[in-house]
N, C-alpha and C positions, 0 to 999 in steps of 0.2 A: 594480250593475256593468252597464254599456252594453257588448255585443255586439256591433254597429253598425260597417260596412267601410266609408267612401266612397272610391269610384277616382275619381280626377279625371284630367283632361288627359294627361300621356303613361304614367302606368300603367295608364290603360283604355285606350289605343292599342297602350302594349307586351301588353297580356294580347291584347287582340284579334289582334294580331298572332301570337302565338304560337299561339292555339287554329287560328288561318289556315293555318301552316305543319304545325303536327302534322295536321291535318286531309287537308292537301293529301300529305305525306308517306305515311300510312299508306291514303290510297284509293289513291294511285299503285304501292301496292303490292299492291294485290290481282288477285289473276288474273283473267283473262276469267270462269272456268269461274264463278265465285264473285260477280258481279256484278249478276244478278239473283236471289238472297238478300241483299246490301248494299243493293238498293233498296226492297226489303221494309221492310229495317229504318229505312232513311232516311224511307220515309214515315211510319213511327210516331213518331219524330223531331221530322218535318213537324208531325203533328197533334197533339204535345203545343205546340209553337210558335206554333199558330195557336191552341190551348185557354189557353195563358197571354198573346198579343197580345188573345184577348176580356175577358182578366181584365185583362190592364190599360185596353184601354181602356174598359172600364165600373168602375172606378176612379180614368183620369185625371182630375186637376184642374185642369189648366191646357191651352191648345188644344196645347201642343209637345209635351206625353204625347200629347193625344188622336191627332194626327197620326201622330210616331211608331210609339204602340202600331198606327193604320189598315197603316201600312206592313207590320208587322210582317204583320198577319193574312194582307195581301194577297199578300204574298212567302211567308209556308206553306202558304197554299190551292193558291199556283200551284205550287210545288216538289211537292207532294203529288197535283197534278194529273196534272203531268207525269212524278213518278214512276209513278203507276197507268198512266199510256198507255205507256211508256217497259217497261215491265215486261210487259202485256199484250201489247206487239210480241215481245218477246224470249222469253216463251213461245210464243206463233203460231209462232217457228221450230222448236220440237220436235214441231212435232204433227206425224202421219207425214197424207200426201197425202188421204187415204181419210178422214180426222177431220176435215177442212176443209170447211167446207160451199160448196154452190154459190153465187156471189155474189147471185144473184136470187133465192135461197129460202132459207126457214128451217132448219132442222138438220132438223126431222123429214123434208119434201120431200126433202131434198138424198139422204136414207139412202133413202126409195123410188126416186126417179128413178137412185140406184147401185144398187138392186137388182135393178131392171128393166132395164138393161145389162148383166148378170152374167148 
């Protein structure tokens, strides 16, 4: 007994479309407060994306996988990139004044030269 789905033409257009609107439906609904925890998760997401773009493309056999699958990596490395910088920013806003370090020095300078002020 063969297992075996193929989507062709407008039912891998219609699924794709529909994973597009649920997608877009349900982050449009999440609160601020909530959204970098969502990018958290978005990057593991990313990097399972980019772990199965290298599995395929060291599996394709013809150039339109190979390309494809190239795409594929190169669009979750960068989603994955710019969730970590994206995320990094949106923490820097809770850190209270005194945590921030001086721009010209490293964290340890930055706590002597505030404690030599005090």
């Amino acid at each position: 007994m063969d297992a075996s789905i193929t989507m062709t033409g407008f039912v891998a257009l219609y699924v794709f479309m529909l994973a597009a609107f649920a997608g877009w439906v349900i982050i449009g609904h999440v609160p601020a407060i909530l959204h970098t925890p969502l990018m958290s998760g978005s990057n593991f997401v990313h990097g399972i994306v980019v772990v199965g773009g290298l599995y395929a493309l060291l599996n394709a056999s013809t150039v339109q996988e190979q390309v494809i699958s190239f795409f594929a990596v190169l669009l979750g490395a960068g989603n994955a990139a710019g969730g970590f910088a994206v995320t990094q920013r949106m923490l820097a806003m809770f850190q209270t004044s005194d945590a921030k370090p001086h721009p010209h020095h490293g964290h340890a300078h930055a706590r002597v030269h505030h404690l030599k002020k005090s």
